[in-house]
C-alpha positions in Angstrom: -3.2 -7.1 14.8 -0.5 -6.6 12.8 1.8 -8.9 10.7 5.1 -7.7 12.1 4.1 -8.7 15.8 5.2 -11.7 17.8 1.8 -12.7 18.8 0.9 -12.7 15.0 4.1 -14.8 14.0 4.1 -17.3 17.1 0.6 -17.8 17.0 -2.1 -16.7 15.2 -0.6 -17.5 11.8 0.7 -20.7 13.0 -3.1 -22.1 14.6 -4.9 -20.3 11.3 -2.1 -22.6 9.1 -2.7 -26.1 11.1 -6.8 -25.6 11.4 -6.3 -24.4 7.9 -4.6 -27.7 6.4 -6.3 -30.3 9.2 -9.2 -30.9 7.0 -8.8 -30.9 3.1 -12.7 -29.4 2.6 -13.1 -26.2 0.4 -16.3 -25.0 3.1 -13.9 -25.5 5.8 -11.2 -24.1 4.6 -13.0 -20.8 3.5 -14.8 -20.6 6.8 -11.4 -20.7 8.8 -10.1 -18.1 6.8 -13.3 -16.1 7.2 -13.4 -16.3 11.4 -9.7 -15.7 11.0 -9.6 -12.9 9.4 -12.6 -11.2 11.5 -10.9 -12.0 14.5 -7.4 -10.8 12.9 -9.4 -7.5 11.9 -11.5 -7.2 15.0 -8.3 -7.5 17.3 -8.0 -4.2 19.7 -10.8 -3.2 17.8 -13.8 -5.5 17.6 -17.0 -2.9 16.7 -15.3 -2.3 13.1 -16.3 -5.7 12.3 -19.9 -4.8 11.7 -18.7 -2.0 9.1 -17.1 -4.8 7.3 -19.8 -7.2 7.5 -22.3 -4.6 6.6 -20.3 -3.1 3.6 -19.7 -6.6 2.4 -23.7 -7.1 2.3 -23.8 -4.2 0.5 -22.4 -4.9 -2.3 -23.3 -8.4 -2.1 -26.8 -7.7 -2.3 -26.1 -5.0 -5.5 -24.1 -7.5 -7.1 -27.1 -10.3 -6.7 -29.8 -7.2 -8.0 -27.1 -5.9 -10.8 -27.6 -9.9 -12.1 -31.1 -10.0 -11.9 -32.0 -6.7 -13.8 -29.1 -6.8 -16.3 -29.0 -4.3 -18.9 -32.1 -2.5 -17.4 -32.2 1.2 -15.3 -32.3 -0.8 -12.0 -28.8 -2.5 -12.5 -27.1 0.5 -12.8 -29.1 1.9 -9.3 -27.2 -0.5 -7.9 -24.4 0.9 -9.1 -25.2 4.4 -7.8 -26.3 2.9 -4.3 -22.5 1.5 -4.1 -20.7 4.0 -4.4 -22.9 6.6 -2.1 -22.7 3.5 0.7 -18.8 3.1 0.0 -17.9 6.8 -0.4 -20.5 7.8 2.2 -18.9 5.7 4.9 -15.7 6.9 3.8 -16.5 10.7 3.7 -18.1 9.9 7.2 -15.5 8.2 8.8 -12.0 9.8 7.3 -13.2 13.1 5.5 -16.6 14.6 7.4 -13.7 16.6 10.0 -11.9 17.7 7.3 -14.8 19.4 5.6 -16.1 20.5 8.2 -13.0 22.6 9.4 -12.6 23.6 5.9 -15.8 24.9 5.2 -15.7 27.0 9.6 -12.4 28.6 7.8 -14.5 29.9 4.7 -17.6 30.9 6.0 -16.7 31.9 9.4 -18.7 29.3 11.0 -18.2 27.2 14.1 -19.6 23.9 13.5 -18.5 21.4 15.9 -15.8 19.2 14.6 -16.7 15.7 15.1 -13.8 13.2 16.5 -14.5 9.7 14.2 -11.6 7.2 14.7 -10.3 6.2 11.3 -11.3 1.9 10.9 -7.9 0.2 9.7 -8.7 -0.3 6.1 -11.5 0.9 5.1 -10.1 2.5 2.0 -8.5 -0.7 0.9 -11.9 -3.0 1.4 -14.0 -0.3 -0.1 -12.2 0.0 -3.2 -12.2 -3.7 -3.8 -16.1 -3.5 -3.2 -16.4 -0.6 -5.5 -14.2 -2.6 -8.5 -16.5 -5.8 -8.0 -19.9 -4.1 -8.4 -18.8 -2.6 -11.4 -16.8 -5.4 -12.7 -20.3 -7.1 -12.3 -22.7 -4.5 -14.2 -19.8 -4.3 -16.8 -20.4 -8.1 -17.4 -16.3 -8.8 -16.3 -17.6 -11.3 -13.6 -20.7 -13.2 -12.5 -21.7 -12.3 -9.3 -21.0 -14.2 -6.5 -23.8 -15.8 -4.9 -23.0 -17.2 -1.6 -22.4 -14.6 0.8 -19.8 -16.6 2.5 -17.6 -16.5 -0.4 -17.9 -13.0 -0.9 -17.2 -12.3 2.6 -14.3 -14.2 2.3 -13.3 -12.0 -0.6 -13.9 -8.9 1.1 -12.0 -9.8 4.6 -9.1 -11.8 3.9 -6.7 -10.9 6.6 -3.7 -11.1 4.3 -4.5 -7.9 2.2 -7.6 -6.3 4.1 -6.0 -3.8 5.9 -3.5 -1.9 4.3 -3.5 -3.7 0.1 -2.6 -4.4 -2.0 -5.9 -4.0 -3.4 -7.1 -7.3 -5.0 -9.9 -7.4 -7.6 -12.8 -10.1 -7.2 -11.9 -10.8 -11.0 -8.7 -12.1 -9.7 -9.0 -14.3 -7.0 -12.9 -15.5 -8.5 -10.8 -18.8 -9.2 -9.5 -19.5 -6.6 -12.1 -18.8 -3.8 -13.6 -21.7 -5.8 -11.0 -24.1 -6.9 -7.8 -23.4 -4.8 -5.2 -26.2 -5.5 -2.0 -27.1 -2.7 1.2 -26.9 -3.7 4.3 -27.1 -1.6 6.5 -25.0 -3.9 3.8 -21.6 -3.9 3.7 -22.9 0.0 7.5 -22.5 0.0 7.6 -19.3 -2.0 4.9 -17.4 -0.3 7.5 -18.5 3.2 10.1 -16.9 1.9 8.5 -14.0 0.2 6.7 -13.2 3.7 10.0 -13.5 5.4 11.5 -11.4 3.0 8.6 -8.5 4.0 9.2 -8.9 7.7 12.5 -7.9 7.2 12.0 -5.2 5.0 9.5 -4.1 7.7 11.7 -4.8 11.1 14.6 -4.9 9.6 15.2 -1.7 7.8 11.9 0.7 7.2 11.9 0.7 11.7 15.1 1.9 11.9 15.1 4.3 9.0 12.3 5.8 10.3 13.8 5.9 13.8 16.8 8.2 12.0 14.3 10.2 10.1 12.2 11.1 12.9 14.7 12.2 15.0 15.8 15.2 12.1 12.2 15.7 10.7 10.3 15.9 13.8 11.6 18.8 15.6 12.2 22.4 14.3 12.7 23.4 11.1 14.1 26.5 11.9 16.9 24.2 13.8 17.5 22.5 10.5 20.5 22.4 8.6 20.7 22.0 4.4 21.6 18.5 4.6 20.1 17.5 7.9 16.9 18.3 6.4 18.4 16.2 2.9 19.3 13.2 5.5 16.0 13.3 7.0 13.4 13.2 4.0 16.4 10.6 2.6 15.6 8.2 5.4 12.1 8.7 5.9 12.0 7.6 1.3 13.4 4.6 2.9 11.3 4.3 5.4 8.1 4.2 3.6 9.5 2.2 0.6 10.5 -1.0 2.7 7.5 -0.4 5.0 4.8 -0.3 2.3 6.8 -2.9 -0.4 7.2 -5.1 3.2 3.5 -5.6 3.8 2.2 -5.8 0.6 5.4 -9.2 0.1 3.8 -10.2 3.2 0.5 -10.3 1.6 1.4 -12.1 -1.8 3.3 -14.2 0.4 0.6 -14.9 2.6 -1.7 -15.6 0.1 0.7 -18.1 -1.9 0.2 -19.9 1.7 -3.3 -20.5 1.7 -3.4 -20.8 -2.5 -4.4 -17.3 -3.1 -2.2 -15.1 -5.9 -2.1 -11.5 -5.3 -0.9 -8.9 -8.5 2.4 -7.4 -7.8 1.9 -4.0 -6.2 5.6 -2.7 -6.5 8.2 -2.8 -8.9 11.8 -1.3 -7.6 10.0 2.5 -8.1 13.6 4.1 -7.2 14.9 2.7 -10.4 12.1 4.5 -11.9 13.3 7.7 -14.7 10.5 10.0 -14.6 7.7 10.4 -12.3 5.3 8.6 -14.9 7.4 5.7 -14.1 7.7 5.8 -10.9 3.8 6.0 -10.2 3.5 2.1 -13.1 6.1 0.6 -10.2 4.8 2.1 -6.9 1.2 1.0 -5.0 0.3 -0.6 -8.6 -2.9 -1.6 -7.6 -3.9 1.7 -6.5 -2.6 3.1 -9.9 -4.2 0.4 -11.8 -8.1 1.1 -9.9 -8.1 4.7 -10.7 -7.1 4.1 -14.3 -9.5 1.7 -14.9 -12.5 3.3 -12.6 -11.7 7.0 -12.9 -9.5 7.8 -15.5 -10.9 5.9 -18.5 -14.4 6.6 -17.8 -13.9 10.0 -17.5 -12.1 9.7 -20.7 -8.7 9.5 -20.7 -6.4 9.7 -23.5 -9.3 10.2 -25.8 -11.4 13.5 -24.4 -10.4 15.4 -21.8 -6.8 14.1 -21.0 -6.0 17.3 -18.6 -9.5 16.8 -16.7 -9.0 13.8 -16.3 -5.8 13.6 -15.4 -6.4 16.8 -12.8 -9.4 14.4 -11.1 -7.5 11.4 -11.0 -3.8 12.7 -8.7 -7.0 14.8 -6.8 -8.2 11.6 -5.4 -5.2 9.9 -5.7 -3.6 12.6 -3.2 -6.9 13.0 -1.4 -7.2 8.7 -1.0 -4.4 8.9 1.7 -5.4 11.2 4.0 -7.6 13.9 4.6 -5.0 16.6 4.7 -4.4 19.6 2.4 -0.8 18.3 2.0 -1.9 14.4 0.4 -3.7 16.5 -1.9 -1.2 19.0 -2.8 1.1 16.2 -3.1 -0.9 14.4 -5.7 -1.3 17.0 -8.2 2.1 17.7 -7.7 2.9 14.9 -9.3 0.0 15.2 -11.5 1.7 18.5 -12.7 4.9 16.2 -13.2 3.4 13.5 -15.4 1.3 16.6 -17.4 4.7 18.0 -18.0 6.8 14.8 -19.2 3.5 14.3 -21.5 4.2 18.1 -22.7 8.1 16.7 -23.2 7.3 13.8 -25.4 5.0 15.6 -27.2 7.2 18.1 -28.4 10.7 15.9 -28.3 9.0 12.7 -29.7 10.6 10.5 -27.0 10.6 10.1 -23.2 13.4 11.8 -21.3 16.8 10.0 -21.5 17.5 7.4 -18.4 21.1 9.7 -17.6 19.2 12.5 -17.0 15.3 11.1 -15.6 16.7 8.8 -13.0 17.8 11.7 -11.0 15.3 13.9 -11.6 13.0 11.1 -10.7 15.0 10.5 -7.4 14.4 14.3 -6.8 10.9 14.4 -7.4 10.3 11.7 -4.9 12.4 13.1 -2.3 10.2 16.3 -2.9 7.1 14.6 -2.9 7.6 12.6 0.1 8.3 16.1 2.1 5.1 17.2 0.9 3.3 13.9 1.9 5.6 13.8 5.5 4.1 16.7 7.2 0.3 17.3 7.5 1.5 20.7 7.7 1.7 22.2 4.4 3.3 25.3 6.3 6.1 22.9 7.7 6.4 21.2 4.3 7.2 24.1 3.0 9.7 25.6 5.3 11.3 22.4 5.3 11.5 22.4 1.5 13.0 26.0 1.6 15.9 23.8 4.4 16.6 21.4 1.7 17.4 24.2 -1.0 19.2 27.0 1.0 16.1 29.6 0.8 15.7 30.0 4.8 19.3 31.3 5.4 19.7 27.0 6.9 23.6 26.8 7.5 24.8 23.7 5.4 25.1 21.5 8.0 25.7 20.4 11.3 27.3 18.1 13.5 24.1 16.0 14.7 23.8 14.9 11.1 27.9 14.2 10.5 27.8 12.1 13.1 24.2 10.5 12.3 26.1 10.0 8.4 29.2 8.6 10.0 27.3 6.1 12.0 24.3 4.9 9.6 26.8 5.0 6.2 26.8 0.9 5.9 23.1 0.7 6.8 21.8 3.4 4.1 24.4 1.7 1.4 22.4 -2.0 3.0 19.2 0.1 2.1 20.5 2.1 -1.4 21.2 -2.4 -2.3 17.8 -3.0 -1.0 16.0 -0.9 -3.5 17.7 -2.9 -6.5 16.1 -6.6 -7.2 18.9 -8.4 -5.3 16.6 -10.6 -3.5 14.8 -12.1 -6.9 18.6 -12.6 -8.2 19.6 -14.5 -5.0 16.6 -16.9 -4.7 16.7 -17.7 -8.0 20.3 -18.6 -7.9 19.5 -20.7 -4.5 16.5 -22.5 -5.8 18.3 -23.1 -9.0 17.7 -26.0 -10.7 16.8 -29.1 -9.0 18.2 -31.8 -11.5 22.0 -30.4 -11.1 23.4 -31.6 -7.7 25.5 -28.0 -7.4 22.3 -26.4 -7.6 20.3 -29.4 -5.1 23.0 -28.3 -2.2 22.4 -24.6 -3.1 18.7 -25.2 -2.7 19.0 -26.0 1.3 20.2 -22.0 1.8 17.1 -20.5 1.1 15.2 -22.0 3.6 17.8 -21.3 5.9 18.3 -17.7 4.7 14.7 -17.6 5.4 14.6 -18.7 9.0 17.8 -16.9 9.3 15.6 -13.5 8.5 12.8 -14.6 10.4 14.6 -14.8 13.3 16.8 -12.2 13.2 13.4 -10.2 13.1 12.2 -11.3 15.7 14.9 -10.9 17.8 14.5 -7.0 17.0 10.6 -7.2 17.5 11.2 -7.9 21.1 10.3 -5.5 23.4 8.1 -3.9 21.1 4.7 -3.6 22.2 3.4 -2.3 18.9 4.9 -1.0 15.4 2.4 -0.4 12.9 2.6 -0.3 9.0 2.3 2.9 7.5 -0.3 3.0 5.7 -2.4 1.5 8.4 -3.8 5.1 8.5 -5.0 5.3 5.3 
């Protein structure tokens, strides 16, 4: 199931809301949201379920034997029996073809290549079970013992399938001691409506635009058609991923749940560095504080480290030569604006890093568009004039003419207009200007909710985009 479908809107989150509030009981309360979200997860899909569940015992068990033999050799085999479990399911289920046809092209080999459907989120929940074990053995957080809470925890449908990836650390609180209050209620509404029409309302049809230039021939493909695709398609994933992961926080506020912010405007970002502290911040934040640190960061090994950490960062979304090519691309970037400061003593000016940042990101999203790295490449020779691409074409003029207002609606988008307006609308209650002003946002709200659904019908399924990793 996924957020941005009518049967999700009209009905699911509407029952899971009234069976949710019916009964004012903390055991009840977490048990709805438990059966809800492993029906929400087991929808088209139901046999993942017992993946979940078992992962989830897991690590509840380690986190149980990690408190019982603290500070002896046995707490820290639990630690090692997490992460073979985790990354063992995750090398089984999402990477075992991809070594496997790697390792038939270097040795000549034919091993059969082994069809495993990917389970929706299983990268998400088994990071967040990863960070809790360790959190535990490094004394951050007691560990939880009722397995009910822990489930809960592990499967919460607001953020369990595609982030953004919440620490047990975080939410320990709250599992515990969530309190009601109508104006989180009413903020988590209108953040959620605002992600359901980041989702329907502008990453669908970007992408509709960008697949229609990046999906056929590259050899067809003009300088800036191939500019206008990977243009769209930055839009595209932007307002897809930032759309879910407002959906989430604003879920959560709904049920009393607060979820870290896991984007911050990244195309106002002025170096790569920056773009990667405002884009999938949780994802940033795990590898720095489970990878990058340990390994020892600043201190020993910066390069190493650094090299390991945009590895896995590229290799966590996909297993694909190109996701991995595209993180130490920008691995390469951040080792380079460290090489700048270094020498310059300061970071590169805004006039000149916002659009090399912009550029950067347009490159790095070719790389991380096609699974191809051959078609990444001849479409990155399209965008700079090496393949002898005319400059344009007049599929793309027209496509230009008739999308301007709607890229200039998505160049707005990108800036924190939204924030600005709802503040201004929920003003401040005691002034009666700002009283009638208050009454918009609610209707803005509806107005978006609507209007998104209106363009959902018909539509029998449109995934999220990082559903697939």
């Amino acid at each position: 199931m996924v957020f941005s479908s009518l049967i999700f809107l009209y009905v699911f989150l509407p029952v899971c809301i009234a069976l949710y509030y019916v009964w004012q009981n903390r055991v009840w309360q977490n048990w709805v949201l438990i059966v809800a979200s492993l029906i929400f997860y087991a929808w088209g899909e139901p046999v993942w379920v017992v993946l979940l569940v078992l992962s989830s015992l897991v690590d509840y068990l380690n986190g149980l034997w990690i408190a019982r033999f603290r500070g002896k050799a046995a707490a820290k085999l639990s630690v090692v029996c997490t992460l073979i479990f985790n990354l063992g399911i995750l090398a089984i289920f999402k990477y075992q073809a991809f070594f496997i046809h790697n390792l038939n092209l270097v040795s000549g080999l034919s091993i059969p290549v082994p069809e495993h459907h990917l389970p929706i989120g299983i990268s998400f929940y088994t990071f967040q079970t990863i960070s809790y074990v360790i959190d535990v053995y490094r004394d951050e957080v007691p560990a939880q013992k009722d397995f009910s809470k822990f489930l809960l925890f592990v499967s919460l449908f607001h953020q369990l399938v595609a982030g953004p990836i919440v620490r047990y650390k975080d939410i320990a609180y709250e599992i515990e001691n969530r309190i009601f209050s109508w104006n989180d209620f009413s903020y988590g509404v209108s953040r959620f409506a605002v992600g359901l029409a980041k989702k329907v309302v502008l990453a669908n049809p970007a992408g509709e635009i960008a697949g229609s230039f990046l999906d056929g021939s590259p050899e067809r493909m003009s300088v800036l058609g191939s500019w206008w695709g990977i243009l769209l398609f930055t839009f595209q994933i932007y307002f897809d991923f930032s759309g879910y992961s407002d959906m989430a926080i604003g879920l959560g506020k709904m049920f009393g749940f607060t979820y870290k912010e896991n984007f911050n405007y990244p195309y106002l970002a002025r170096s790569a560095t920056d773009f990667w502290r405002r884009w999938h911040i949780s994802l940033s934040s795990f590898f720095r504080d489970y990878v990058y640190i340990p390994l020892g960061g600043n201190r020993t090994r910066p390069l190493v480290s650094l090299t390991v950490v945009w590895f896995l960062t590229g290799l966590w979304h996909g297993a694909s030569w190109n996701f991995v090519v595209w993180g130490l691309f920008y691995g390469a970037l951040i080792l380079f604006e460290r090489a700048v400061q270094s020498v310059t003593g300061r970071e590169i000016p805004r006039i000149i890093g916002h659009p090399y940042a912009i550029l950067a990101t347009l490159v790095g999203w070719t790389l991380f568009y096609f699974t191809d790295l051959g078609h990444a490449f001849a479409h990155l020779g399209r965008m700079f004039g090496v393949s002898g691409a005319s400059l344009t074409d007049p599929a793309v003029l027209i496509s230009i003419r008739a999308n301007a207002f709607f890229v200039g609606l998505l160049i707005l988008a990108c800036f924190p207009v939204w924030p600005f307006l709802a503040k201004l609308l929920r003003g401040d209650p005691s002034e009666s200007g700002h009283a009638r002003l208050g009454v918009l946002l609610p209707v803005l709200n509806l107005f978006l909710v609507v209007f998104s659904t209106v363009l959902l019908v018909g539509r029998t399924y449109n995934p999220f985009l990082y559903f697939r990793f």
